[in-house]
BARO-58520 format. One line per 3 residues: number of its first residue (from 1); their letters; for each residue x, y, z of N, C-alpha, C. Coordinates in steps of 0.02 Angstrom, whole numbers. Layout:
<rs>
NUM> a> X Y Z X Y Z X Y Z ~ ...
</rs>
This chain:
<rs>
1> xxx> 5767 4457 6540 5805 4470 6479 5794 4543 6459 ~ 5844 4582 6443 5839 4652 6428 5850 4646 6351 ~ 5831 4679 6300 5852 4670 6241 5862 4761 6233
4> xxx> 5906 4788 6181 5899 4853 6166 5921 4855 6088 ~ 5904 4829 6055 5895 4849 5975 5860 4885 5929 ~ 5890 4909 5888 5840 4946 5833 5864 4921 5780
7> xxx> 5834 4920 5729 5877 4905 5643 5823 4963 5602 ~ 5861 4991 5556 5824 5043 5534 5850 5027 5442 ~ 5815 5057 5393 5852 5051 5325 5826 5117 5295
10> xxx> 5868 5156 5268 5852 5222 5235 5905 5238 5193 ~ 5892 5308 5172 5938 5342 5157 5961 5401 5169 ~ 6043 5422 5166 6069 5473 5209 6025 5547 5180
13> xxx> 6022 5587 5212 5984 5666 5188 6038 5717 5171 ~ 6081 5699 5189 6159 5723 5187 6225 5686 5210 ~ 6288 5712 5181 6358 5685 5179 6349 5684 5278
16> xxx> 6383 5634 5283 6395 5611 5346 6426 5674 5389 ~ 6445 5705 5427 6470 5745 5470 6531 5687 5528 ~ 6594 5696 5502 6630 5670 5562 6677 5705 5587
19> xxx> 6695 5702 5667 6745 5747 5706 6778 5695 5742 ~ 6823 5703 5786 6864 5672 5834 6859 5693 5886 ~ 6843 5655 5960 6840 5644 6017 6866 5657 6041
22> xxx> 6890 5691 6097 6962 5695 6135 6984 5653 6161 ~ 6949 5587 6173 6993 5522 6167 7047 5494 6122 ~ 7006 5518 6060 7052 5507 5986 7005 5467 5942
25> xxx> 6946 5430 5971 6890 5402 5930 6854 5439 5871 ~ 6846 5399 5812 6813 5452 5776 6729 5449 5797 ~ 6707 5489 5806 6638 5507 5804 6598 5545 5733
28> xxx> 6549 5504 5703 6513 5524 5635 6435 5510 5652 ~ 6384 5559 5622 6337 5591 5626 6320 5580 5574 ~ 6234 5569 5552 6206 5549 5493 6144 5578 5505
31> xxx> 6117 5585 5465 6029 5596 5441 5997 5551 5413 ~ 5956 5494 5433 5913 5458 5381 5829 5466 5376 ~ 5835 5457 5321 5745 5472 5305 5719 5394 5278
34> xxx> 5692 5359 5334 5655 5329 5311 5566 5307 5287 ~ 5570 5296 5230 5490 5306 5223 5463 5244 5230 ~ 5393 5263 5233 5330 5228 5270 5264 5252 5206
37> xxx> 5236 5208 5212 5160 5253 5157 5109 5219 5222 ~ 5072 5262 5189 4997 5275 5278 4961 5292 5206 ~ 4895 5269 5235 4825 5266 5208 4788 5344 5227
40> xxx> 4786 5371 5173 4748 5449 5193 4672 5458 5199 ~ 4652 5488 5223 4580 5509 5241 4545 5479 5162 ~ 4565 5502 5082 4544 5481 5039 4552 5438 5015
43> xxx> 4614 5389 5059 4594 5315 5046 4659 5299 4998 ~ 4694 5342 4985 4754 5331 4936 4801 5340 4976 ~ 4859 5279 4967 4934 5281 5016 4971 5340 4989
46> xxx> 5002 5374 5060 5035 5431 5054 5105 5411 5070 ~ 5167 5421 5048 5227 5427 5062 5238 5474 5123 ~ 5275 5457 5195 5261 5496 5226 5340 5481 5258
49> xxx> 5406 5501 5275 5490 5520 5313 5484 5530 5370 ~ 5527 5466 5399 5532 5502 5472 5607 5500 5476 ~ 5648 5559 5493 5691 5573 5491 5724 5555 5583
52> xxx> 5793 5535 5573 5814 5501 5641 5887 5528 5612 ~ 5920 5553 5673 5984 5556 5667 6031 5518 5690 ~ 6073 5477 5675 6116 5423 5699 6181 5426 5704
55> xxx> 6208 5417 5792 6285 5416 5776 6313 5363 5807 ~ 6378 5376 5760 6420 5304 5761 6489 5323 5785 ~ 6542 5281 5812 6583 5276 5830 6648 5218 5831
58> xxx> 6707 5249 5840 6770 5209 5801 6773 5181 5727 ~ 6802 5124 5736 6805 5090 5655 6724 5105 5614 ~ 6702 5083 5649 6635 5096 5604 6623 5174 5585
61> xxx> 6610 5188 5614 6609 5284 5617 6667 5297 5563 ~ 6730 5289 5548 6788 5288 5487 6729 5280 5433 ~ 6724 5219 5429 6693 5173 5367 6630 5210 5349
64> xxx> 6576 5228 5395 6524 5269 5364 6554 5332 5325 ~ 6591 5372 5369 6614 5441 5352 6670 5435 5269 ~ 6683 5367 5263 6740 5348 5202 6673 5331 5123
67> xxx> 6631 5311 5149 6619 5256 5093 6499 5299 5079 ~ 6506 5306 5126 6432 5364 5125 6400 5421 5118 ~ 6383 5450 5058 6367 5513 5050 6281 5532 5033
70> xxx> 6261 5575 5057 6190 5600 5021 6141 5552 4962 ~ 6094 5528 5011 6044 5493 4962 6078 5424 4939 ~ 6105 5394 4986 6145 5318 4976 6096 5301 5031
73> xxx> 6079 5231 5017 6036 5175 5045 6101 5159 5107 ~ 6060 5151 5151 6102 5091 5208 6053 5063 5275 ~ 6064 4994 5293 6028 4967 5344 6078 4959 5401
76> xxx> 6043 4980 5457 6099 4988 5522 6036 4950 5560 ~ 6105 4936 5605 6047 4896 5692 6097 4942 5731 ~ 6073 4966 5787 6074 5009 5830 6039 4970 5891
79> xxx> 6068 5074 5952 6043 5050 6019 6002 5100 6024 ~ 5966 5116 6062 5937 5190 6088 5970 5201 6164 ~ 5984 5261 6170 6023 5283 6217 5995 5369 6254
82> xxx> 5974 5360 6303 5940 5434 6330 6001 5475 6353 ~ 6010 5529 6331 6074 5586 6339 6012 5634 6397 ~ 6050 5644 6460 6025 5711 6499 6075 5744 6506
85> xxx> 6042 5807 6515 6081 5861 6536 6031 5917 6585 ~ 6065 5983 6599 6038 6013 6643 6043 6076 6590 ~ 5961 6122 6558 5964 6177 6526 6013 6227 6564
88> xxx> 6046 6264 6520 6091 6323 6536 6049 6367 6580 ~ 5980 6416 6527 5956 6468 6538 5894 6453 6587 ~ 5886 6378 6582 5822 6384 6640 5836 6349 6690
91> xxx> 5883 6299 6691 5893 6266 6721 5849 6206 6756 ~ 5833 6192 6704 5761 6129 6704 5793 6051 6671 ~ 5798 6004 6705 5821 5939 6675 5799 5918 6608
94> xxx> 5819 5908 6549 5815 5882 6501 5841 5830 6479 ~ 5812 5808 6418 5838 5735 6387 5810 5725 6325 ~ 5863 5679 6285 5835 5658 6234 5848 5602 6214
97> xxx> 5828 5567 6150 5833 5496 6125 5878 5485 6087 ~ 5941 5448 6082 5972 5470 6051 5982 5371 6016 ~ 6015 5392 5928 6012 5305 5919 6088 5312 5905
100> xxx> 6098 5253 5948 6189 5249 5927 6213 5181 5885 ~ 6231 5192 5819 6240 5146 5789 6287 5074 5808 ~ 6265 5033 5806 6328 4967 5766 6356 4946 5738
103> xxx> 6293 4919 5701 6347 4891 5636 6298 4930 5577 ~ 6322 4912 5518 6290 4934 5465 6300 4877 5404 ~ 6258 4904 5341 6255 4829 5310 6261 4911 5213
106> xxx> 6290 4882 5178 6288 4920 5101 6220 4910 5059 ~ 6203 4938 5040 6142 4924 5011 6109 4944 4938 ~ 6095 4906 4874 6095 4928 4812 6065 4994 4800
109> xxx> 6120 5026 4767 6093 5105 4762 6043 5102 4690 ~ 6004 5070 4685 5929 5079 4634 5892 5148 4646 ~ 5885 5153 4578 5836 5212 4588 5765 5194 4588
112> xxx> 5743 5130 4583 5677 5127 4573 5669 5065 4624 ~ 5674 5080 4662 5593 5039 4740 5652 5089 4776 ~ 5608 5077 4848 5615 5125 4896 5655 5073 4958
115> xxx> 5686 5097 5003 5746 5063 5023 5702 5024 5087 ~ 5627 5031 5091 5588 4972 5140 5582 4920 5109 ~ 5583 4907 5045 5585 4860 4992 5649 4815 4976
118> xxx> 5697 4844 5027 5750 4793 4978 5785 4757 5049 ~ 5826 4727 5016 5873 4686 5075 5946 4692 5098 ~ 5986 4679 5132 6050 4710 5132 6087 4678 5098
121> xxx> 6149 4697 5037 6181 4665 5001 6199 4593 5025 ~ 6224 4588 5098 6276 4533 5108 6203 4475 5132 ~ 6140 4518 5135 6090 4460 5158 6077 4439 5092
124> xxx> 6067 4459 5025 6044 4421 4983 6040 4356 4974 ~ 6013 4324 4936 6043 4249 4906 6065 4249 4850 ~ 6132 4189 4842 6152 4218 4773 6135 4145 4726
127> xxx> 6119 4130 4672 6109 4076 4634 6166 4027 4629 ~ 6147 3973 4632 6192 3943 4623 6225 3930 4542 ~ 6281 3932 4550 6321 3930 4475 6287 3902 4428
130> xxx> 6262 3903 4372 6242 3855 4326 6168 3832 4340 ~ 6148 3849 4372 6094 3819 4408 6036 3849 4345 ~ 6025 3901 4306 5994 3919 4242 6009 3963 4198
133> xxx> 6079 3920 4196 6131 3937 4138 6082 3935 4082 ~ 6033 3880 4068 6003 3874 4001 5918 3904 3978 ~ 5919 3942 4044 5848 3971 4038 5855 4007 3982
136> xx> 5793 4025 3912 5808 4075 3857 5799 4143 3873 ~ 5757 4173 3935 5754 4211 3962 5769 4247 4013
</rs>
């Protein structure tokens, strides 16, 4: 069994970047910073970003580039995908990691918890109707 998934949840560092393919596909480009807190030498959790750049493609790639701007929450599952090429000036094989999105999920733009903390809108649960209609609080 091969599996190749990622799911990541952050927020963008900037407005999406999208161009067109010479296929005619749209292709869109993102920045996300997602945080992590780590335990420091003095024993107090540090807030610490790891920034990943993510691109997406066709309908989806539209929809990010339509509806996503700077410092908006979003949870994506992704692939990882190795891009080579051959350097120009040295001519030494290179490569890199690259994450190519799927799908994506909207996510409550709160200003207060941090977007490892929350869940994706359409995963929530929602109450059932009436169910404490009569709570006083």
């Amino acid at each position: 069994m091969n599996i190749n998934e990622v799911t990541l949840a952050g927020r963008l560092t900037r407005d999406p970047e999208s161009n067109q393919a010479r296929s005619g596909i749209t292709v869109t480009k993102i920045r996300l910073a997602v945080n992590d807190r780590k335990k420091a030498a003095s024993g107090d959790y540090e807030e610490h970003a790891t920034f990943m750049d993510v691109t997406f493609f066709d309908r989806v790639a539209d929809t990010i580039a339509q509806y996503f701007h700077k410092g908006d929450p979003i949870w994506i599952r992704a692939r990882l995908a190795v891009s080579e090429w051959e350097d120009k000036d040295t001519g030494k094989k290179r490569s890199a990691l690259q994450v190519i999105g799927n799908t994506f999920q909207f996510m409550p733009k709160r200003q207060d918890d941090s977007p490892s903390e929350r869940v994706p809108v359409q995963a929530q649960a929602k109450p059932e109707s009436g169910e404490h209609d009569e709570i006083p609080f």
